[in-house]
Structures are given as structure tokens and as C-alpha cells.
Biotite code that builds the C-alpha atoms (Angstrom):
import biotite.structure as struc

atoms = struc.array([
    struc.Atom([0.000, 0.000, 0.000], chain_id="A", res_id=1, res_name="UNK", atom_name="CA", element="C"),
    struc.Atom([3.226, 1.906, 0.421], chain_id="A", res_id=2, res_name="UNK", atom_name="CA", element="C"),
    struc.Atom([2.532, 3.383, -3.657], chain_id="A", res_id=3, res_name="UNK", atom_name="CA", element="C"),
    struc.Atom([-0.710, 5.280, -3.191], chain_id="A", res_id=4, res_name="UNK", atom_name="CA", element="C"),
    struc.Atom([-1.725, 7.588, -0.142], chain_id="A", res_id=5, res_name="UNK", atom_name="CA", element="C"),
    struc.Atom([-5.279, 7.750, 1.331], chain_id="A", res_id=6, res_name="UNK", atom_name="CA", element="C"),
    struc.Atom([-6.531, 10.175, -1.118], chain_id="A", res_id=7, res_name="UNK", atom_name="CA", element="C"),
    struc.Atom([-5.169, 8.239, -4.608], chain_id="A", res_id=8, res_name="UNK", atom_name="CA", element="C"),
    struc.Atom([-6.439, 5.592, -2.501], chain_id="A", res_id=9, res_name="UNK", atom_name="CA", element="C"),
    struc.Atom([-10.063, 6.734, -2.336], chain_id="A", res_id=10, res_name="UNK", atom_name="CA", element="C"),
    struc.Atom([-10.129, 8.433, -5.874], chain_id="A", res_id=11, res_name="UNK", atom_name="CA", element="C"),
    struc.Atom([-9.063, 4.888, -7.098], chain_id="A", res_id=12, res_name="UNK", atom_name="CA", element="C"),
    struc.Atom([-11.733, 2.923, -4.950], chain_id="A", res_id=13, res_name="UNK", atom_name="CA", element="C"),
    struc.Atom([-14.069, 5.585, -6.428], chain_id="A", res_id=14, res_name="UNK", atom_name="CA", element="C"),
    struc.Atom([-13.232, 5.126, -9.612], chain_id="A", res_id=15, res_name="UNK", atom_name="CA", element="C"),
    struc.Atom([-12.979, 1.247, -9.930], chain_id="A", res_id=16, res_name="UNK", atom_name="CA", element="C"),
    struc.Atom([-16.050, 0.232, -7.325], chain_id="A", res_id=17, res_name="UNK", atom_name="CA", element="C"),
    struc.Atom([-18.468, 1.592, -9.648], chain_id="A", res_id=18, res_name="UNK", atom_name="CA", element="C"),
    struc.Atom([-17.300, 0.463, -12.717], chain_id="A", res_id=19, res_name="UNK", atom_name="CA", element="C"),
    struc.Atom([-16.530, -3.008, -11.692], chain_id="A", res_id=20, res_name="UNK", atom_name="CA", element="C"),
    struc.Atom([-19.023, -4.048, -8.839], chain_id="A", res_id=21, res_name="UNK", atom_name="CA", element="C"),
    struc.Atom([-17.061, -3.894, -5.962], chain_id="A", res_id=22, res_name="UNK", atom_name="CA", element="C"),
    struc.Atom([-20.102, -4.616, -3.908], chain_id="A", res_id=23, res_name="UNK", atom_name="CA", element="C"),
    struc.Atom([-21.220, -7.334, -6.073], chain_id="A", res_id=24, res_name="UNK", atom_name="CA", element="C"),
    struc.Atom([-17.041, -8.603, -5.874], chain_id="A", res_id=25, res_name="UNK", atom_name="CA", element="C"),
    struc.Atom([-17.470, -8.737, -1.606], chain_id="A", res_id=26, res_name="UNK", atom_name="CA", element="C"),
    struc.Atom([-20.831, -10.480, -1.719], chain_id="A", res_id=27, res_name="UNK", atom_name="CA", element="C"),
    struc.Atom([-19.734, -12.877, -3.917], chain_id="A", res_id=28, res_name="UNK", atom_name="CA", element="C"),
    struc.Atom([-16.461, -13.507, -1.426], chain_id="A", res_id=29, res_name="UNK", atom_name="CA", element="C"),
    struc.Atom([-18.299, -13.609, 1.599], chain_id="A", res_id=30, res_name="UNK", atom_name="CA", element="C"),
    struc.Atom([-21.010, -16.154, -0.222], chain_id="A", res_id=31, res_name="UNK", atom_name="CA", element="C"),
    struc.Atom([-18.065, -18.040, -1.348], chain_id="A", res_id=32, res_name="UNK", atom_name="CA", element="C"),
    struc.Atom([-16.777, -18.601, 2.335], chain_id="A", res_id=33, res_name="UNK", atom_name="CA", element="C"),
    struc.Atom([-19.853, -19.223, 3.407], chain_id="A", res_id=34, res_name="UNK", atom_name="CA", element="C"),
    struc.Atom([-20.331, -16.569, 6.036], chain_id="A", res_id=35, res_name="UNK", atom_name="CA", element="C"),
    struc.Atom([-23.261, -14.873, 6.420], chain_id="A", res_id=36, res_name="UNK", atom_name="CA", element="C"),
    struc.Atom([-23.209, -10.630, 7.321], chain_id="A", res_id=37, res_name="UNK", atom_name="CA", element="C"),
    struc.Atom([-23.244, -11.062, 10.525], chain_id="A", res_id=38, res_name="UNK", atom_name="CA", element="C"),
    struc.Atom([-20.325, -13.368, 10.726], chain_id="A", res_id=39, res_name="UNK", atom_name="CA", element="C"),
    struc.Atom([-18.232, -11.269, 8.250], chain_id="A", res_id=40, res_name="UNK", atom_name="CA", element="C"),
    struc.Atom([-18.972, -8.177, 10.644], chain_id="A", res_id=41, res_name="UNK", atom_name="CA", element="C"),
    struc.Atom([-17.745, -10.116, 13.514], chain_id="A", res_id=42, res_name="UNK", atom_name="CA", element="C"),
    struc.Atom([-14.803, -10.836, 11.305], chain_id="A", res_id=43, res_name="UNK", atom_name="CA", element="C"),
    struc.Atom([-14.056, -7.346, 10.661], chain_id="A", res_id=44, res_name="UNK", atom_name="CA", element="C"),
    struc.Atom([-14.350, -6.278, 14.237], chain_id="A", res_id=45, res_name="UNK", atom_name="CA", element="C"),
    struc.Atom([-11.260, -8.870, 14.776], chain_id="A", res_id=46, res_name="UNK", atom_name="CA", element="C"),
    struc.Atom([-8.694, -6.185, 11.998], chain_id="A", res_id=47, res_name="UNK", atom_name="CA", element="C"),
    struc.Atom([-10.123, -3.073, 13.503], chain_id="A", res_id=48, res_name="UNK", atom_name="CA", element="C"),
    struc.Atom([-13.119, -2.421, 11.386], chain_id="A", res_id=49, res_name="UNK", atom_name="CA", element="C"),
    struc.Atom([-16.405, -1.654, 13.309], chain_id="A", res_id=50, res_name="UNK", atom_name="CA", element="C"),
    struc.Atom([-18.671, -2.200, 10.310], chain_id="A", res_id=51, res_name="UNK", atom_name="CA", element="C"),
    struc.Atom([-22.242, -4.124, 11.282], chain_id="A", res_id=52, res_name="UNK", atom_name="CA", element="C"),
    struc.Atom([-24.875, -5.973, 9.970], chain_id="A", res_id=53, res_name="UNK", atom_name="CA", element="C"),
    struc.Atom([-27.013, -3.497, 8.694], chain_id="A", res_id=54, res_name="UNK", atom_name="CA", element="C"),
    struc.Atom([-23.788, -1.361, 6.704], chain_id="A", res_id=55, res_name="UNK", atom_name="CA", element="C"),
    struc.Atom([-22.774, -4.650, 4.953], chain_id="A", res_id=56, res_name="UNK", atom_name="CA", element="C"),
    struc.Atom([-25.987, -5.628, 3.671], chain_id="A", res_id=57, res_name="UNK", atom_name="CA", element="C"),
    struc.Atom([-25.872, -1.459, 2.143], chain_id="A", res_id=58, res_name="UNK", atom_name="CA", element="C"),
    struc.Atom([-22.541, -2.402, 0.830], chain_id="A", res_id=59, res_name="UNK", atom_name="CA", element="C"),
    struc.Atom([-23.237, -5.064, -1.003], chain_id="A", res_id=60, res_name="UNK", atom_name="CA", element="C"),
    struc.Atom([-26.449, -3.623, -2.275], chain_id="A", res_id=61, res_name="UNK", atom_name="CA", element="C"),
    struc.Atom([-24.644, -0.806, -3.361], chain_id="A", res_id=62, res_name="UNK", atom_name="CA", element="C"),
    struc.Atom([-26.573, 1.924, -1.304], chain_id="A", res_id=63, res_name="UNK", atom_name="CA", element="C"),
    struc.Atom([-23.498, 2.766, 0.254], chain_id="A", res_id=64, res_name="UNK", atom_name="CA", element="C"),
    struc.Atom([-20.137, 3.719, -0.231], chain_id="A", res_id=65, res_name="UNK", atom_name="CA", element="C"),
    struc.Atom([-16.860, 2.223, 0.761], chain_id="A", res_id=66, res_name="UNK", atom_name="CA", element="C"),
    struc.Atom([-14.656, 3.760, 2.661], chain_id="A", res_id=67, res_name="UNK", atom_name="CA", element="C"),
    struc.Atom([-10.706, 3.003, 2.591], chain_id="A", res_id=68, res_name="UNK", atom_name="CA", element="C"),
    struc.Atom([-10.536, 1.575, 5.819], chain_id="A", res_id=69, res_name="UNK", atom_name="CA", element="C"),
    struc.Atom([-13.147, -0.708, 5.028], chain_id="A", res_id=70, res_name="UNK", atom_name="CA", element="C"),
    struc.Atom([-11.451, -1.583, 1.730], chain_id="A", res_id=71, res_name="UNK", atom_name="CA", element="C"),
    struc.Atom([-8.591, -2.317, 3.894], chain_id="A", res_id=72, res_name="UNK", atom_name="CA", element="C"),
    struc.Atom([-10.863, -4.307, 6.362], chain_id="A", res_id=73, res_name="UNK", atom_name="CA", element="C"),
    struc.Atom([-12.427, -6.660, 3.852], chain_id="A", res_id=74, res_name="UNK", atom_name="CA", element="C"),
    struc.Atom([-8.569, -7.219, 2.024], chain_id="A", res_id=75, res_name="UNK", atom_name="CA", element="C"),
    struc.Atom([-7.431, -8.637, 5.509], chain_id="A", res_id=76, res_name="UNK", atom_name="CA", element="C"),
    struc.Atom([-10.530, -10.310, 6.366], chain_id="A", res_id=77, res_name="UNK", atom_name="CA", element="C"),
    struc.Atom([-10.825, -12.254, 3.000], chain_id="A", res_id=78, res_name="UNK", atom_name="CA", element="C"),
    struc.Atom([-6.901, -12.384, 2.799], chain_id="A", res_id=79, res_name="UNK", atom_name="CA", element="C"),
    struc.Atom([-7.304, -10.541, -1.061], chain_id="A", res_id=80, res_name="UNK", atom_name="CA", element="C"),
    struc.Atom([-4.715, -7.877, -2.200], chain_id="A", res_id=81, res_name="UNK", atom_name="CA", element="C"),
    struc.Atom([-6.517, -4.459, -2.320], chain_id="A", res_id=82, res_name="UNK", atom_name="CA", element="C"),
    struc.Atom([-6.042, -4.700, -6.171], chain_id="A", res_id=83, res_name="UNK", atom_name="CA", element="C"),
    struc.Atom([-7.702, -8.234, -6.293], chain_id="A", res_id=84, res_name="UNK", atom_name="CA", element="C"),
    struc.Atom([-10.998, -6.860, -4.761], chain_id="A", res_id=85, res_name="UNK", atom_name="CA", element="C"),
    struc.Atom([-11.100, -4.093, -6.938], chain_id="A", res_id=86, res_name="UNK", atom_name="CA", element="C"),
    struc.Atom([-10.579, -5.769, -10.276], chain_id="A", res_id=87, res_name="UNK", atom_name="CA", element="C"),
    struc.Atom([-13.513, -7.866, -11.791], chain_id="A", res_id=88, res_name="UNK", atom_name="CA", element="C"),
    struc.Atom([-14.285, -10.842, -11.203], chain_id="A", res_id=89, res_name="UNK", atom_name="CA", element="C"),
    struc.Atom([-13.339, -12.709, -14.799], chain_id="A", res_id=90, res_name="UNK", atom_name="CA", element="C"),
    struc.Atom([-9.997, -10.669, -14.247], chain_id="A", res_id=91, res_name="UNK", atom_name="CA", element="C"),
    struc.Atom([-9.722, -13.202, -10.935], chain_id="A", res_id=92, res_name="UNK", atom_name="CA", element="C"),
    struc.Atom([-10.959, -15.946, -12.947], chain_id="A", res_id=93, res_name="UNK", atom_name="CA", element="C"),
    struc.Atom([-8.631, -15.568, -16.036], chain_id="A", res_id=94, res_name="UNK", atom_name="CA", element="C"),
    struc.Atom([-5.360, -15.095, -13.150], chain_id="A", res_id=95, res_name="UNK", atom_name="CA", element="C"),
    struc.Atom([-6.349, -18.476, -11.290], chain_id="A", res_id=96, res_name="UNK", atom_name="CA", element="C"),
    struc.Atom([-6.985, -20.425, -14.640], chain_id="A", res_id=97, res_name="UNK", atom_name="CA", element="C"),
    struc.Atom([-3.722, -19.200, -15.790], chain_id="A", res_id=98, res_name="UNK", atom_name="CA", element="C"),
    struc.Atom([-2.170, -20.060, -13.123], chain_id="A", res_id=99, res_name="UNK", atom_name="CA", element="C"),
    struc.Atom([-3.666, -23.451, -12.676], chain_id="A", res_id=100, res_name="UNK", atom_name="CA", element="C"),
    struc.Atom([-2.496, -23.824, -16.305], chain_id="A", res_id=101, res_name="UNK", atom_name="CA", element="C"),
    struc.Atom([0.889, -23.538, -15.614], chain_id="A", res_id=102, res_name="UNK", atom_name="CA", element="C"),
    struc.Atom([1.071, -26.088, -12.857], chain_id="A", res_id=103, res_name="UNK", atom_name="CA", element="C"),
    struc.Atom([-0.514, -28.400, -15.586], chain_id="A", res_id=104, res_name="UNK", atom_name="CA", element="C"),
    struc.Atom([2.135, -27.965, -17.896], chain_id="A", res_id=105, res_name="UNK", atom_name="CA", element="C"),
    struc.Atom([4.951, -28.240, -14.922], chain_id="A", res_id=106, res_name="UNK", atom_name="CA", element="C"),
    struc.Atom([2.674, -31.152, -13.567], chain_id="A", res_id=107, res_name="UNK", atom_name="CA", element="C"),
    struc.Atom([3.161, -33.215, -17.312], chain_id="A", res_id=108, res_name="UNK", atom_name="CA", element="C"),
    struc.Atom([6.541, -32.483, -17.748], chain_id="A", res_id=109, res_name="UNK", atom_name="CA", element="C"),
    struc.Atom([7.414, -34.233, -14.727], chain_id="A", res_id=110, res_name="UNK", atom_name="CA", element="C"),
    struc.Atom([5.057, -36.689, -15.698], chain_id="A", res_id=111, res_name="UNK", atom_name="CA", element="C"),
    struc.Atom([6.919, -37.295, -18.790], chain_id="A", res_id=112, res_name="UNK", atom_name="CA", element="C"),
    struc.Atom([10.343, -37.748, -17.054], chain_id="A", res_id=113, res_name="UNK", atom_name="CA", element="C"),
    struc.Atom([8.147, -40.286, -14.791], chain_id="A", res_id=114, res_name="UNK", atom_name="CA", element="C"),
    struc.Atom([7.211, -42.118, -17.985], chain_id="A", res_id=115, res_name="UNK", atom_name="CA", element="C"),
    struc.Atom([10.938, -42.019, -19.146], chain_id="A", res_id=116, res_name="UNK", atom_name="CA", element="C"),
    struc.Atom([12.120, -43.607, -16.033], chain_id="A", res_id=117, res_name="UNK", atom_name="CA", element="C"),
    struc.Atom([9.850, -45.906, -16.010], chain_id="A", res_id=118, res_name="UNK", atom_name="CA", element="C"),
    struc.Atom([10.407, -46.993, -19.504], chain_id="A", res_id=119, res_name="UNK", atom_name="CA", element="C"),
    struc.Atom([13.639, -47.481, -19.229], chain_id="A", res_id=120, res_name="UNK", atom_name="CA", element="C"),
    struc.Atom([13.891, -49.190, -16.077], chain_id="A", res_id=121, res_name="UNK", atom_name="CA", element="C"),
    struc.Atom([11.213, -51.956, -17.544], chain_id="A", res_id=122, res_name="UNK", atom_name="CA", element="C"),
    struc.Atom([13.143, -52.618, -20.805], chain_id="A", res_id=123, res_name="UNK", atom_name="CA", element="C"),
    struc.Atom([16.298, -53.041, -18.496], chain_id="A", res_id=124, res_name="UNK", atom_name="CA", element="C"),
    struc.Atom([14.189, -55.913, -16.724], chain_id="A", res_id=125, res_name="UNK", atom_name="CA", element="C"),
    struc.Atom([13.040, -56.966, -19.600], chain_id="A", res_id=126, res_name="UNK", atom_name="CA", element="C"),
    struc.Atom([16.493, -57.593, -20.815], chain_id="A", res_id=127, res_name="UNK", atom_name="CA", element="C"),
    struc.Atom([17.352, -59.457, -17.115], chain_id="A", res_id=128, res_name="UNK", atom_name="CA", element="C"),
    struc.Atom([14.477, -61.485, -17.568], chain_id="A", res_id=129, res_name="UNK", atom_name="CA", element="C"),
    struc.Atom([15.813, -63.067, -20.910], chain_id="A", res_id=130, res_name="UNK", atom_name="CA", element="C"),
    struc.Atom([19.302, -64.397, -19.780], chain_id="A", res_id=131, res_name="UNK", atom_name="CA", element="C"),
    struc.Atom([17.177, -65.065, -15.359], chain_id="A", res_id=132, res_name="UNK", atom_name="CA", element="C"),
    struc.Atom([14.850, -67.817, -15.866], chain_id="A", res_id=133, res_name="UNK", atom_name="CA", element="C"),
    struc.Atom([14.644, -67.572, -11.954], chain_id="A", res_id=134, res_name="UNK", atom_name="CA", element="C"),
    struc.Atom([14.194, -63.524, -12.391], chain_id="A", res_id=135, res_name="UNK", atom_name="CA", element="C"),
    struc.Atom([10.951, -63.739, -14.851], chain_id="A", res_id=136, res_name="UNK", atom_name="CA", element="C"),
    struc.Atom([9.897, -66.758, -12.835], chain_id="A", res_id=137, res_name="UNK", atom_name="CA", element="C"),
    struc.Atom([9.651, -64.353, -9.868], chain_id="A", res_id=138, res_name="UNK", atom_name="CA", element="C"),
    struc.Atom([7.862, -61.807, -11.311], chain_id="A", res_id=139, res_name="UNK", atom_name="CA", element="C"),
    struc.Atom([5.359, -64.395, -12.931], chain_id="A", res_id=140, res_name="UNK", atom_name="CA", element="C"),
    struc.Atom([4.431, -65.451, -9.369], chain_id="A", res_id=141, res_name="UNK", atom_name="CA", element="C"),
    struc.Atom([4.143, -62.384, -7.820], chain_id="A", res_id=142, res_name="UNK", atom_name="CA", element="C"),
    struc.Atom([1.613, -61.301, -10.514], chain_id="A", res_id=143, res_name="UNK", atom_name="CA", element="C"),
    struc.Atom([-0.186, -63.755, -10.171], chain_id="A", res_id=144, res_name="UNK", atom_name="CA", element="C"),
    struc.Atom([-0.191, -64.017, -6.671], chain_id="A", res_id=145, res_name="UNK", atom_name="CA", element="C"),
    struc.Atom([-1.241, -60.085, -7.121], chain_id="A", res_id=146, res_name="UNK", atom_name="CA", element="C"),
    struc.Atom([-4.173, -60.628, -9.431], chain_id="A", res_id=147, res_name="UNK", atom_name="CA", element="C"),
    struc.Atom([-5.833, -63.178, -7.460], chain_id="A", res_id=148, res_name="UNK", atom_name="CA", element="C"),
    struc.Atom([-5.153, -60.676, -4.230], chain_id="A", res_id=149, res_name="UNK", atom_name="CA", element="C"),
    struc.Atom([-6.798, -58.623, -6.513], chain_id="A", res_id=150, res_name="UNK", atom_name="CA", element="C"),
    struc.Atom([-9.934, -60.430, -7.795], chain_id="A", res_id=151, res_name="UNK", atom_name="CA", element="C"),
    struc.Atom([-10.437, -61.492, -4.107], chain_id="A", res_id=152, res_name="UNK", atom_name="CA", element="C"),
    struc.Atom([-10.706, -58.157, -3.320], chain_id="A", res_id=153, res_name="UNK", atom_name="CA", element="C"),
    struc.Atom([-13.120, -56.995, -5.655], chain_id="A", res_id=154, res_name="UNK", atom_name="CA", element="C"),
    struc.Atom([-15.177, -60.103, -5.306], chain_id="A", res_id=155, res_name="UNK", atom_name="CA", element="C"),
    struc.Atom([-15.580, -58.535, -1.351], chain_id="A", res_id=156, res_name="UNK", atom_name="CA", element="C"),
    struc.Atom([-16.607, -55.440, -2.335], chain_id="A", res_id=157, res_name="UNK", atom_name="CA", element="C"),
    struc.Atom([-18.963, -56.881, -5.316], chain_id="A", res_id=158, res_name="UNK", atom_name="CA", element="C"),
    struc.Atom([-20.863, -59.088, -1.889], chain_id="A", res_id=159, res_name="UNK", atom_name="CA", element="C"),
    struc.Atom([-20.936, -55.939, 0.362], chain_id="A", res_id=160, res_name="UNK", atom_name="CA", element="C"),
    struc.Atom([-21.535, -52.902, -1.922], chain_id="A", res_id=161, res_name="UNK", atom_name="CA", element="C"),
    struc.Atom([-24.381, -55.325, -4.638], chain_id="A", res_id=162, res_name="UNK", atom_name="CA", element="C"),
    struc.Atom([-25.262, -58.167, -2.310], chain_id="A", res_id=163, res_name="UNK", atom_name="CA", element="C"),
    struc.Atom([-27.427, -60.939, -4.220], chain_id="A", res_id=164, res_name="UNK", atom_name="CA", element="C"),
    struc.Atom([-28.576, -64.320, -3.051], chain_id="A", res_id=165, res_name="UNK", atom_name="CA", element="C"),
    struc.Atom([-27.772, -67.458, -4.864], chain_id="A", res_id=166, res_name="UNK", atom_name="CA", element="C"),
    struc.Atom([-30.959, -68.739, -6.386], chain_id="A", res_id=167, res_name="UNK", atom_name="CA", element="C"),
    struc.Atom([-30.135, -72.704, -5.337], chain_id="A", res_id=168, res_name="UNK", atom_name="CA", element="C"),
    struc.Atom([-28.595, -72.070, -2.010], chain_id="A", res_id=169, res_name="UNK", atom_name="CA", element="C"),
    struc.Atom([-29.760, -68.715, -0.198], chain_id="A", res_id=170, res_name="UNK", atom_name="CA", element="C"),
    struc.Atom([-26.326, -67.567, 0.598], chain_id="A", res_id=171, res_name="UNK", atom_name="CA", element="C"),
    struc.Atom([-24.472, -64.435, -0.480], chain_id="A", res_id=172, res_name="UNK", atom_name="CA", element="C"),
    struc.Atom([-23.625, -64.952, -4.451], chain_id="A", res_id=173, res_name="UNK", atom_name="CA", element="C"),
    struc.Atom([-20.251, -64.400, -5.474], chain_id="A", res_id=174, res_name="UNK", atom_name="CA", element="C"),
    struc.Atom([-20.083, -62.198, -8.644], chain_id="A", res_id=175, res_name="UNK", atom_name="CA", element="C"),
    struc.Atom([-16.998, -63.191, -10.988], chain_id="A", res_id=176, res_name="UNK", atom_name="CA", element="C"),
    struc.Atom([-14.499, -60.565, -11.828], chain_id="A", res_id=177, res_name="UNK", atom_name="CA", element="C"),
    struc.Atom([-14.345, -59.738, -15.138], chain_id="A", res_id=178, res_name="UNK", atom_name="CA", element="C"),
    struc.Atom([-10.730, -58.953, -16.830], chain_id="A", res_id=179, res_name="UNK", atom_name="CA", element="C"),
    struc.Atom([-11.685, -55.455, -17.626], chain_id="A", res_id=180, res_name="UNK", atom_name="CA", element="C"),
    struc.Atom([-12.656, -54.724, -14.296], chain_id="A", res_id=181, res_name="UNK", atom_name="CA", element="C"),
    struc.Atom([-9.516, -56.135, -12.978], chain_id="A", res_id=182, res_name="UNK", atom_name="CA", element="C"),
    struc.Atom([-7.695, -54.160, -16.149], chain_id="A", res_id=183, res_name="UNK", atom_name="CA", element="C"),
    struc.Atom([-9.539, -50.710, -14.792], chain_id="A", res_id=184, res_name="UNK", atom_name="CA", element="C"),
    struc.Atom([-8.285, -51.157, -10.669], chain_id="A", res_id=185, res_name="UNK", atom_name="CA", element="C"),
    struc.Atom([-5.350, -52.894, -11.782], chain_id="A", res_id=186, res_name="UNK", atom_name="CA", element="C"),
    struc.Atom([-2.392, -52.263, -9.256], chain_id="A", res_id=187, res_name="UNK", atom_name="CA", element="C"),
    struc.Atom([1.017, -50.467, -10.668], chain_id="A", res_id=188, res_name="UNK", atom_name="CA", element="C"),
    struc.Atom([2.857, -53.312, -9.398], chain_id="A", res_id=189, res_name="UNK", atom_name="CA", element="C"),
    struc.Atom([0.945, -55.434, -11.520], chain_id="A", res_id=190, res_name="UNK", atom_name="CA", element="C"),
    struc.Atom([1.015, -52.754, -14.451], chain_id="A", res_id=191, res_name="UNK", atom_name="CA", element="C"),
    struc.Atom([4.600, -53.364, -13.876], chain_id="A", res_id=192, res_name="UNK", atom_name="CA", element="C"),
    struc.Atom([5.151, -56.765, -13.942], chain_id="A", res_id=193, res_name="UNK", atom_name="CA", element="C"),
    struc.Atom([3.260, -56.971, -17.061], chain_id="A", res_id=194, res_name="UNK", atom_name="CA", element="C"),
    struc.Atom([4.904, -54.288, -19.112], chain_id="A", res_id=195, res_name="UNK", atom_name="CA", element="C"),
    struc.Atom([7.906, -56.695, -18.006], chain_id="A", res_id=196, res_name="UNK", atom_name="CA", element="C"),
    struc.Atom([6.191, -60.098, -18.994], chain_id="A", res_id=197, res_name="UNK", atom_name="CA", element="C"),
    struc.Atom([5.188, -58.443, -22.509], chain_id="A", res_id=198, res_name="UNK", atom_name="CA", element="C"),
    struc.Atom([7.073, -58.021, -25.646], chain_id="A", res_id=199, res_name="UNK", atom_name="CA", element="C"),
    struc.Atom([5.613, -54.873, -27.411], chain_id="A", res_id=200, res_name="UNK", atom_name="CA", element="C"),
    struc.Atom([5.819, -51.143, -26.406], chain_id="A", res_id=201, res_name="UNK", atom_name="CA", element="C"),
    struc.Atom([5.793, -49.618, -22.906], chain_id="A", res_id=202, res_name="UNK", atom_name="CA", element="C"),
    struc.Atom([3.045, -47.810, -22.608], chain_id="A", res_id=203, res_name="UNK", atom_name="CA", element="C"),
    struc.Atom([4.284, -45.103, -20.508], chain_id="A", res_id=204, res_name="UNK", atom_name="CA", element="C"),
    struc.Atom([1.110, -42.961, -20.369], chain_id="A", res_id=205, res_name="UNK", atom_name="CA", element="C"),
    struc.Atom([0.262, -42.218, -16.201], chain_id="A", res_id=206, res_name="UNK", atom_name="CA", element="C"),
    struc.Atom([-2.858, -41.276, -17.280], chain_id="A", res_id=207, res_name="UNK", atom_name="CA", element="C"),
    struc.Atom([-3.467, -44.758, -18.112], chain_id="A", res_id=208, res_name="UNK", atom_name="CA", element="C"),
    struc.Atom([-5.507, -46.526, -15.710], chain_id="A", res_id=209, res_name="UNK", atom_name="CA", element="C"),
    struc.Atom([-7.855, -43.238, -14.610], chain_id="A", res_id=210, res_name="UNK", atom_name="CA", element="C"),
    struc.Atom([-9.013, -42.767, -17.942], chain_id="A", res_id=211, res_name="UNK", atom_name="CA", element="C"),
    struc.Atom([-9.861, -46.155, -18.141], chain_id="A", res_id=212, res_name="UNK", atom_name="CA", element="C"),
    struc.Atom([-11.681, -45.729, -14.096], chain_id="A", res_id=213, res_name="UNK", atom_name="CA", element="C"),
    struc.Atom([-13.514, -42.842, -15.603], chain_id="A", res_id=214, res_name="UNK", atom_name="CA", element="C"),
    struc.Atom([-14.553, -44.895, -18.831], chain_id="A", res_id=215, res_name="UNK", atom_name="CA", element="C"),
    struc.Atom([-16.143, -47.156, -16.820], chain_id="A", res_id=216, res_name="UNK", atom_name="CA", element="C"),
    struc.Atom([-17.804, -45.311, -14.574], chain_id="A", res_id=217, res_name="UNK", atom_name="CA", element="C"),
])
């Protein structure tokens, strides 16, 4: 705040409040936070702003102005920089998707250095696998051993989350697992021991297995 004094201040609030709903901006905060007036006056009270009930609902009606100090008030209360209250609301919008954006593109790029790894790592067991018969035999069991872990697992939830009787005995029936359902919550130690197994590409796409959660869904 160090760049304007109170009366640039107060031109400025003038200025922008009008022309881009700065009442409209603080309802939609509060709304967003879920507080009603009430609790956003008591909220004020706690940074030094004695601004009720009654004032708030004015406020964000726009029957009344805004006063620095309150500007100030509702910046530390909703923890916004001045300028973020006073510039519209797609301006906020267009910032946070931007910068959501960016984490997306620094979130794939270490994705793709993940799938690199991994890629390389499974040909190199790949090529252990073809001179250790006692190597692939390993990873043949635990697989296995995984995928019936697995299908046990999903037969439990099939009982408890769609229970069905058996028509000739009464009991709880026991659904069989298909492969595609065991393909969609397939474990990565499994994924792994597969890609190993397997003689074409690695797939190295992360992405993999949600899409496939989502397909199914």
C-alpha cells in the first residue's frame, strides 16, 4: 500500500467500485466462504473495522459507499490484495486459470520424465528377464499371486456394496471378476510386472488406468 496515499487511494476505490461491482465482488467472497453478514462483521471487528450488519448488507447492495478503511478491512478479512478486490471478477478468474495452467504444464513435464524412467527401467528388466529364468519366474508369481489378491478383493466389495442371493442355495452370491474390471483397478505393481512379462511397447502414459476408471464409470 506503500505506492498510493489515502486520497489516490479513495479516488481509485471511487473510480474502480463503480465500474466493476465492488459490492457485487465482496458479496460474492463472503457467499463463497460461506459466512453470512453477521459473521463477516464479527470478522471485521477482529482487523479493527467496526462495520455491522445493517452497513454490509448497504454495501453489497450498493446503497453505500466504501470507505478506505473498510477496503482495507475486507482485504485482511478475506486475505485478497486491495487490487484483487477491486478488479472484476473474470480478471480473478482468467489469473487463477492461468495459473492453474501452468502447474498443468509443470505437472506433465514431470510426468513425462516419470514415464521415461519408467520406460527405461522396464526394458532393463526386460532384458534381465531373458538371460534369469529364476528372475521372470519371480515376477510371474508375484503377478499372479497379485491378481488373485486382486480379484479377491473386488469379489468382497462386489458381496458388500451389490449383495445378491444365490438362487439354489440362499447364501451371499459371489459375482466373478471380469478382466476389464480387474484391467480398470489394476495395481502399478501389476502394471509393472506386465509391461515386463510383454514383448511390445511400454506404454508409458500415467494417465493410463484413470481414464480407463472414468470410462467405466
Amino acid at each position: 500500500m506503500a505506492d498510493f496515499d489515502y486520497p489516490e487511494l479513495q479516488a481509485l476505490v471511487a473510480e474502480l467500485a463503480g465500474e466493476y461491482q465492488l459490492a457485487s465482488r465482496l458479496k460474492t467472497e463472503r457467499e463463497d466462504r460461506g459466512w453470512s453478514q453477521g459473521e463477516l462483521s464479527r470478522r471485521m471487528k477482529q482487523v479493527g473495522v467496526d462495520l455491522n450488519q445493517s452497513s454490509i448488507s448497504k454495501i453489497e447492495a450498493s446503497a453505500r459507499s466504501i470507505s478506505v478503511d473498510e477496503l482495507l478491512g475486507f482485504s485482511k478479512t478475506m486475505n485478497i490484495p486491495v487490487m484483487g478486490l477491486l478488479l472484476p471478477g473474470d480478471v480473478k478468474t482468467e489469473a487463477e486459470g492461468w495459473r492453474k495452467f501452468l502447474e498443468a504444464v509443470e505437472h506433465l513435464q514431470v510426468a513425462r520424465n516419470a514415464s521415461k524412467d519408467y520406460s527405461f527401467a522396464i526394458r532393463y528388466v526386460r532384458n534381465r528377464t531373458a538371460i534369469s529364468e529364476n528372475l521372470k519366474r519371480r515376477i510371474e508369481e508375484f503377478n499372479a499371486a497379485s491378481t488373485e489378491k486382486l480379484r479377491a478383493e473386488l469379489q468382497k466389495f462386489d458381496v458388500t456394496h451389490n449383495p445378491r442371493l444365490d438362487r439354489e442355495t440362499g447364501d451371499l452370491a459371489v459375482g466373478e471378476v471380469s478382466d476389464a474390471w480387474l484391467d480398470v483397478e489394476e495395481r502399478p505393481a501389476m502394471r509393472a510386472a506386465r509391461d515386463v512379462l510383454g514383448t511390445g511397447p511400454v506404454v508409458t502414459d500415467v494417465t493410463d488406468s484413470e481414464e480407463k476408471r472414468e470410462a467405466n464409470e
